[in-house]
Structure formats: structure tokens, C-alpha cells
C-alpha positions as CSV (number, residue, x, y, z in Angstrom):
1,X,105.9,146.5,82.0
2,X,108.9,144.9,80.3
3,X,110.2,147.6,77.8
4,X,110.9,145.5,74.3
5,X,115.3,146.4,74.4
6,X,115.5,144.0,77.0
7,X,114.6,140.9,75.1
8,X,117.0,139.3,73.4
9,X,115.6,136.2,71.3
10,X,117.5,133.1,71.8
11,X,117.2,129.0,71.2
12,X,113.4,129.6,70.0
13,X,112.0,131.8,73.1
14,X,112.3,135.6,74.1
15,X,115.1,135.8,76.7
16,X,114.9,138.3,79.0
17,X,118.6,140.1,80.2
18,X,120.1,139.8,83.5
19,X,119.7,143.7,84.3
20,X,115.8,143.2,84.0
21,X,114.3,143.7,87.3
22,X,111.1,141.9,87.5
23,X,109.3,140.0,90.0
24,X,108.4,136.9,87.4
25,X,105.9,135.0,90.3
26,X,103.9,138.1,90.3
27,X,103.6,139.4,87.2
28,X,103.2,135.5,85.8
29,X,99.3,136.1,88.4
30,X,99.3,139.2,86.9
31,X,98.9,138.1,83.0
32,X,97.6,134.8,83.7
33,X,94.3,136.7,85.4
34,X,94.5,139.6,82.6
35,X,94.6,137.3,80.0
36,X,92.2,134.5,81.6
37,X,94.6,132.2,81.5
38,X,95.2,128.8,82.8
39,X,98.7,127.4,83.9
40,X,99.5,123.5,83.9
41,X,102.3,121.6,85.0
42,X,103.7,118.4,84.8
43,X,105.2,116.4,87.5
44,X,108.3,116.4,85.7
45,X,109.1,120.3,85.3
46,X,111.3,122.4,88.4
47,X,109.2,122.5,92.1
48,X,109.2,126.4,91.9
49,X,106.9,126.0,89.0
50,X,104.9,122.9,89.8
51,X,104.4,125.3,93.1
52,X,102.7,128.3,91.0
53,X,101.1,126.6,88.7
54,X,96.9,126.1,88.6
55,X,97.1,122.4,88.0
56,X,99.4,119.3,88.5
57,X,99.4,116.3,87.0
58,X,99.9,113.4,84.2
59,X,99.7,115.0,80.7
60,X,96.0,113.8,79.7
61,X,94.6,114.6,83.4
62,X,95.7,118.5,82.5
63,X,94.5,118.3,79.3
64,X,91.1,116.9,80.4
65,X,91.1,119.8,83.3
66,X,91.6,122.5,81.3
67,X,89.6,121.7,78.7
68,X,86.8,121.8,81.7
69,X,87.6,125.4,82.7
70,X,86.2,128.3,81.0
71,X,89.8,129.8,80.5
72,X,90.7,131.3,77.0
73,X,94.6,130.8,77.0
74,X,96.0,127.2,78.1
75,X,99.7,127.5,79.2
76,X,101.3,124.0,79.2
77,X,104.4,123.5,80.9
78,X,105.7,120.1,80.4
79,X,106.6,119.2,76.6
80,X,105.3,119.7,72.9
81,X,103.1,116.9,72.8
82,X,101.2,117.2,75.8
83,X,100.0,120.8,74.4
84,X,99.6,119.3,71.1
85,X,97.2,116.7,73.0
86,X,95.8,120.1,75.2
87,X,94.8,121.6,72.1
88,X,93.4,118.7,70.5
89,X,90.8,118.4,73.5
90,X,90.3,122.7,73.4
91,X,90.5,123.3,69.6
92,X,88.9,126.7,70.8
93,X,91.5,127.4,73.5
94,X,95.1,129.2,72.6
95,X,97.9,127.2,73.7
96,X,101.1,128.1,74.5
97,X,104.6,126.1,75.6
98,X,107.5,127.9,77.2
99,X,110.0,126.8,74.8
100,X,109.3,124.7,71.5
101,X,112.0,122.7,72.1
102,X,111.1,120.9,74.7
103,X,110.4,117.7,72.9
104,X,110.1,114.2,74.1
105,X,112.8,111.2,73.6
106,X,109.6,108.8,73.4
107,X,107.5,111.0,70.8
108,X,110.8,111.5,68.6
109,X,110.9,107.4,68.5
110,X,107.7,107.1,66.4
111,X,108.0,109.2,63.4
112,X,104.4,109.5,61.9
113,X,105.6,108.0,58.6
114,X,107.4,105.4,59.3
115,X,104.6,104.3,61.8
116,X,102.5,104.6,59.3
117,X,104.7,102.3,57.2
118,X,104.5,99.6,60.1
119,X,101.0,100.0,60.3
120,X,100.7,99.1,56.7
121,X,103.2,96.2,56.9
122,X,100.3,94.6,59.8
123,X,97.2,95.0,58.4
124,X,93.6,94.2,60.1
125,X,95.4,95.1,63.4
126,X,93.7,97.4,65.9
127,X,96.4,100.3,66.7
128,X,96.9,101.5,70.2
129,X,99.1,104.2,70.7
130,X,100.4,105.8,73.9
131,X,99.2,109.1,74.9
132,X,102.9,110.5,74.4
133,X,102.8,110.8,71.1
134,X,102.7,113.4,68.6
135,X,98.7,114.4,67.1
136,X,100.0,112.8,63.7
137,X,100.7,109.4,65.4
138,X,97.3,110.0,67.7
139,X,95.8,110.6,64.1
140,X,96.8,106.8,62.5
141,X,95.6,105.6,65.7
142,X,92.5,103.2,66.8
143,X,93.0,103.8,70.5
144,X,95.0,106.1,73.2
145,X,96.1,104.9,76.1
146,X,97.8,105.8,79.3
147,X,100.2,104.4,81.4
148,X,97.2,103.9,83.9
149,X,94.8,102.5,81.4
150,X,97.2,100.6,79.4
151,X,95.9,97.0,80.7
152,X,92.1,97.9,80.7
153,X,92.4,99.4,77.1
154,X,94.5,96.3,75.6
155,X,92.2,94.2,77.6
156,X,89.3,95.9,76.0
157,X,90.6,94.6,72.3
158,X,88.6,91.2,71.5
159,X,90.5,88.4,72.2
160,X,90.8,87.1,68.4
161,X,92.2,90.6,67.5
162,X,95.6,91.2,66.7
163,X,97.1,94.4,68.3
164,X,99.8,97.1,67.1
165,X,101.3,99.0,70.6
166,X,104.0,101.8,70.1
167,X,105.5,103.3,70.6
168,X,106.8,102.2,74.1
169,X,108.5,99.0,73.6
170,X,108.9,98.8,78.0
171,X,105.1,99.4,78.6
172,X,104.2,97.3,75.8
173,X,106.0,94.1,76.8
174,X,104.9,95.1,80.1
175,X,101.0,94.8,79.5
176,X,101.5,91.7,77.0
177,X,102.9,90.2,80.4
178,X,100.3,91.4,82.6
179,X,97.6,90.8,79.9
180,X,99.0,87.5,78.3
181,X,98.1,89.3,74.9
182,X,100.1,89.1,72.6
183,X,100.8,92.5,70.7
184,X,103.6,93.7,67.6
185,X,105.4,96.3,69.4
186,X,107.1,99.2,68.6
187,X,110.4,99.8,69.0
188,X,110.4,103.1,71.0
189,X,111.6,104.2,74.3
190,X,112.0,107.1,76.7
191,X,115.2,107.6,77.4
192,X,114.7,108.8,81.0
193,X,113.4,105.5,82.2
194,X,115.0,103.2,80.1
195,X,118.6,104.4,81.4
196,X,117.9,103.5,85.1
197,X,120.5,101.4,86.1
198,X,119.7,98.0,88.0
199,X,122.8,97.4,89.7
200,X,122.7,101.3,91.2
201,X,119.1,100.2,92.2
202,X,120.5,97.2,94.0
203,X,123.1,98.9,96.4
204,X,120.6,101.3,97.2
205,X,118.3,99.4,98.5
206,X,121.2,97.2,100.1
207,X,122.2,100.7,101.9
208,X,118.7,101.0,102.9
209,X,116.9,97.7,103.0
210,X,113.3,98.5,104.2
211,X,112.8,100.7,101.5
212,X,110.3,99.9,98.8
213,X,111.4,100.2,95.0
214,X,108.4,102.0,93.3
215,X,109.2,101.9,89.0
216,X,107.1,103.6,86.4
217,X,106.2,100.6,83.9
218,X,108.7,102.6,80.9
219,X,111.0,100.7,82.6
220,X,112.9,98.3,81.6
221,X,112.2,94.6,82.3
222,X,114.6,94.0,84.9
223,X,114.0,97.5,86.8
224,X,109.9,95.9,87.3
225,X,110.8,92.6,88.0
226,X,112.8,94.1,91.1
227,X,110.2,96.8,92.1
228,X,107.6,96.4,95.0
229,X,105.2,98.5,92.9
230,X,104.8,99.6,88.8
231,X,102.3,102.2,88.1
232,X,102.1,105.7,86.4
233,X,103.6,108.6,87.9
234,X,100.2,109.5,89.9
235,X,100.1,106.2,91.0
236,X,103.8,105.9,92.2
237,X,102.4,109.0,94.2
238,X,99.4,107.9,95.8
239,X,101.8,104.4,96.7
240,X,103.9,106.4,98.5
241,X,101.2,108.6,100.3
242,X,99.1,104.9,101.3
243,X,102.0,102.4,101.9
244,X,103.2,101.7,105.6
245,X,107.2,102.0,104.5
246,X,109.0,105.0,105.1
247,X,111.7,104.6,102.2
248,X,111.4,104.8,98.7
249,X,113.2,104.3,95.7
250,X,111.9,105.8,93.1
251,X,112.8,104.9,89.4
252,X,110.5,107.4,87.2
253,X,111.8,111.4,86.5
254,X,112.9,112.9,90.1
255,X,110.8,115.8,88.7
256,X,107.7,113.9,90.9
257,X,109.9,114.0,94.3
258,X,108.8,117.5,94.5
259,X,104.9,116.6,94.5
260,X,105.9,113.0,96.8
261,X,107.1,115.3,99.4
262,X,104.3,118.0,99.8
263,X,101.9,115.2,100.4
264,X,103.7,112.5,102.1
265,X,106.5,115.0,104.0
266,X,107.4,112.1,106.8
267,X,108.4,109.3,103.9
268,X,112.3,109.5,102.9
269,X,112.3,109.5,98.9
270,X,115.2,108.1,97.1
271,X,115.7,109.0,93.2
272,X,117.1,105.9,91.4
273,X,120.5,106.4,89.5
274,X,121.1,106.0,85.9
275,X,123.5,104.2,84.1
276,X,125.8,106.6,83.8
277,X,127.1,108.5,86.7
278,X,128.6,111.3,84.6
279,X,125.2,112.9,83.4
280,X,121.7,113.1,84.9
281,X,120.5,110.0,83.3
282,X,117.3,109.7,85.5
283,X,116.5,113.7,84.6
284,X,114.6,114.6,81.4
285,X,116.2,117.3,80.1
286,X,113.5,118.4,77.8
287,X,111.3,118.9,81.1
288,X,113.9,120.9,82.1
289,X,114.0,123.3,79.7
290,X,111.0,125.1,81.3
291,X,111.7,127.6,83.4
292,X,110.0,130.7,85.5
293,X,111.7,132.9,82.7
294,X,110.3,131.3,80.1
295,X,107.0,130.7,81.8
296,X,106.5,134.6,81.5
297,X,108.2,135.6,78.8
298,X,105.8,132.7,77.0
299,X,102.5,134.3,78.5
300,X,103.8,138.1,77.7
301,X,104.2,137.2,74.1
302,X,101.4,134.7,73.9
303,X,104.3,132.6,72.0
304,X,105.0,129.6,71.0
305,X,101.5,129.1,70.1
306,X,100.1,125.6,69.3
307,X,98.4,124.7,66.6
308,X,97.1,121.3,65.3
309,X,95.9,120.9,61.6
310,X,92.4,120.8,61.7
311,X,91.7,117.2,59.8
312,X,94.7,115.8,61.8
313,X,93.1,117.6,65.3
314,X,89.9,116.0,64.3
315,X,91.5,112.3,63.4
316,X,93.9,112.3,66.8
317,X,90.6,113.5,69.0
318,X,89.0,110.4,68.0
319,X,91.2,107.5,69.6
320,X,91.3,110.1,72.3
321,X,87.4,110.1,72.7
322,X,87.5,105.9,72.6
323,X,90.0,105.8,75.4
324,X,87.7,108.1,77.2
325,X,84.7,106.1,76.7
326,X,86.2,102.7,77.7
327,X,87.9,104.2,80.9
């Protein structure tokens, strides 16, 4: 067992020193089956963990699955609001997140007060929030959606209702297009996909010109009027795994490549480029945060735990529930 001198505490997890011998991928299935724990991953975080992890997926898909499993600990690798959203569908559950500050570009856009403030400013509107969001915004919320359900949930609004949509201001104009509704949108974005540059996107499919550009619909406007197919990341996946091409550019978080290739290994996957060549624009570097290191370090300590305010658990479960019910 890891003797407590070699931890050294650093950016808001337990770092463990170089000279520590350990073999992290066992003793990560040694604690998770000591402590009954449960291990999810997002498509975004390194292969090596997506690879030991219990489940894969879109953050409301893990939530949903291990709010179905009998574990008592949920370990959440991806970023704070996905185990904020985890422990608002397990209030009864522990969860834990490798390191606390893995946030989210898109979450950070929406402050809870000043989106209450807009709410306030457009009264007798029905709210629909996207599902990355913090529990606070999920709390002044009517209805949650996902990139997946985004259409069928707007489209579920009565037509003489006006609709608020934050706080992705790409997905929002996106489904007001695909809807024809009308919405006030918020001025939020990722910053992952809204960097994706459409010029890098163009010579790459000049250099390869029977490849299919597949874009997550955070995109920007050009990047989806150029694509072949929009969807959310599991869709982009199953695309790849059901289409007849053999080339894909991909403009979402390369994190999903890893998942692309273990179940369509034949088809050659492309990651788009972001604007600026300098810096790993098209990488989210909050997802990359998590690491092996931190996976067991986080499940040795049982820290950072995550806790949601009970009347703002129980106000944020609610829109959840309604999404759940329409879909």
C-alpha cells in the first residue's frame, strides 16, 4: 500500500513521486472492487483510461448507467459537471473526480447568476438548458437537453411558446435551423469546437477527397454547413462504424478517435485542426487533466468528493427527469 511520505499535494490532487513503484492499472481493480466502486469515462479523456474503465460514453449516458448499478462509490472521469449531474441522478452514491479542476469552457460561459438575470430579463419563457451545465444552471432550468435530443426536446415546446436555450450559442442556432423555432440564445460556447478552423478543414479534405467530414453540432455554422454528417459524439461514432466511406474528418475532441478505432479499426480517422496551429486547439485541455495517476490517487483517498446542495440537487433533478420522460 502507498506509504503517506510519498504524496506530495499539488494543483488540488494528491501527487504521487516519481520513486513510487506501483502498478496503477492493478491496484486502480484492486480499490475499485474493495471499495465497490464504479469507473466512468468520457470519450474525451486519454485511451489508456477510456481502456480500464467500466463504462464509455456521453456524460448523461454514464450518469444514467451508473445510477442503475448497485455500486456505492461513482468515479467520474471526464469534468466537474458531468459528476455534478452523476450525483444529482445518485444523491445516495459518493462521487469522486480525479482533479477538481477539470472544468468545462462551456459550463464556465453560463454563470448561474447572470443566467438567472437573463432569465428574468425574458419572462413567460420556457428554459432549456444543455446538459453541460453546472447543477445551479440545471436548477433555474425548465428542461435538459442533449446534443442528441436537442431537436425532439425544442420540438416538444408548444409552438406559441417562446424559448430561452444556453448556453450553447452553436447548438442553439443549430436546432432554431433545424426546427425553424425561433429561440433567445445564449451567448456561450465550448471552446474546443468553436476553434476548428474551416479553411484547415478544407485542404484536408482536398488532400483526401473521399473522405466524409463528420462535425459535432457545437460547431460553428460554417464547420456544419460543410460536414456530411452533425450529430453528438456517439452519433459521430456509430456514423463512422455504418457509413460506406473509409475516411473521416472528424471535427469534435480527438479524445473519441480512440473509441472510433476499436470499433471501426479498417476506417482512416482524420482529427480536424484548429485555428491555431501553435496549440492543440481541437484538444480539451480540461479532459486532459485526468490521468491514470490521478485516477488512483482519487479512489485511494476517496477525494475530490462531490457534493450538490440538496434543494439545488432536488431543483436540477427535475429538468433532468422532464428530458427523460419526453425522450
Amino acid at each position: 500500500m502507498l506509504n503517506k511520505f510519498n504524496e506530495i499535494k499539488e494543483n488540488g490532487f494528491i501527487k504521487i513521486k516519481e520513486n513510487s513503484k506501483i502498478d496503477f492499472i492493478k491496484e486502480i481493480a484492486r480499490m475499485k472492487k474493495e471499495k465497490n466502486a464504479v469507473i466512468l469515462a468520457h470519450y474525451y479523456v486519454d485511451g489508456s483510461i477510456q481502456d480500464i474503465a467500466d463504462f464509455v460514453g456521453d456524460s448523461l449516458a454514464l450518469s444514467q448507467k451508473a445510477a442503475s448499478t448497485d455500486a456505492d462509490m461513482i468515479v467520474f472521469v471526464g469534468v466537474h459537471f458531468m459528476a455534478e449531474t452523476a450525483k444529482i441522478l445518485s444523491p445516495n452514491k459518493k462521487v469522486i473526480l480525479p482533479d477538481l479542476n477539470a472544468g468545462c469552457s462551456l459550463a464556465d460561459s453560463c454563470p448561474d447568476d447572470k443566467f438567472e438575470q437573463f432569465i428574468k430579463l425574458h419572462p413567460d419563457h420556457t428554459v432549456i438548458s444543455y446538459v453541460n451545465t453546472t447543477a445551479k444552471v440545471k436548477a433555474l432550468t425548465d428542461i435538459v437537453c442533449t446534443s442528441s435530443n436537442a431537436k425532439k426536446i425544442v420540438n416538444s415546446v408548444p409552438k406559441g411558446k417562446k424559448i430561452i436555450f444556453g448556453p450553447d450559442r452553436n447548438l442553439g442556432n443549430y436546432v432554431s435551423r433545424m426546427t425553424g423555432r425561433e429561440m433567445v440564445i445564449w451567448d456561450g460556447a465550448c471552446h474546443v469546437h468553436n476553434e476548428f478552423s474551416l479553411e484547415g478543414i478544407l485542404e484536408q479534405k482536398k488532400q483526401n477527397p473521399d473522405a466524409k467530414i463528420i462535425a459535432h453540432p457545437e460547431c460553428p455554422k460554417q464547420i456544419v454547413l460543410v460536414a456530411d454528417y452533425v450529430g453528438s459524439t456517439s452519433g459521430l461514432i456509430n456514423y463512422v462504424i455504418e457509413d460506406d466511406a473509409k475516411t473521416f474528418i472528424v471535427a469534435t475532441e480527438p479524445g473519441v478517435i480512440h473509441e472510433m478505432k476499436k470499433v471501426a479499426p479498417t476506417k482512416f480517422l482524420i482529427p480536424a485542426p484548429g485555428d491555431d496551429a501553435e496549440c492543440a486547439c481541437s484538444e480539451c485541455e480540461f479532459m486532459k487533466l485526468n490521468s491514470i495517476e490521478k485516477l488512483y490517487s482519487c479512489l485511494f483517498h476517496e477525494l475530490p468528493e462531490i457534493k450538490v446542495d440538496k434543494e439545488i440537487r432536488e431543483k436540477a433533478y427535475k429538468p433532468i427527469k422532464a428530458m427523460l420522460d419526453l425522450s
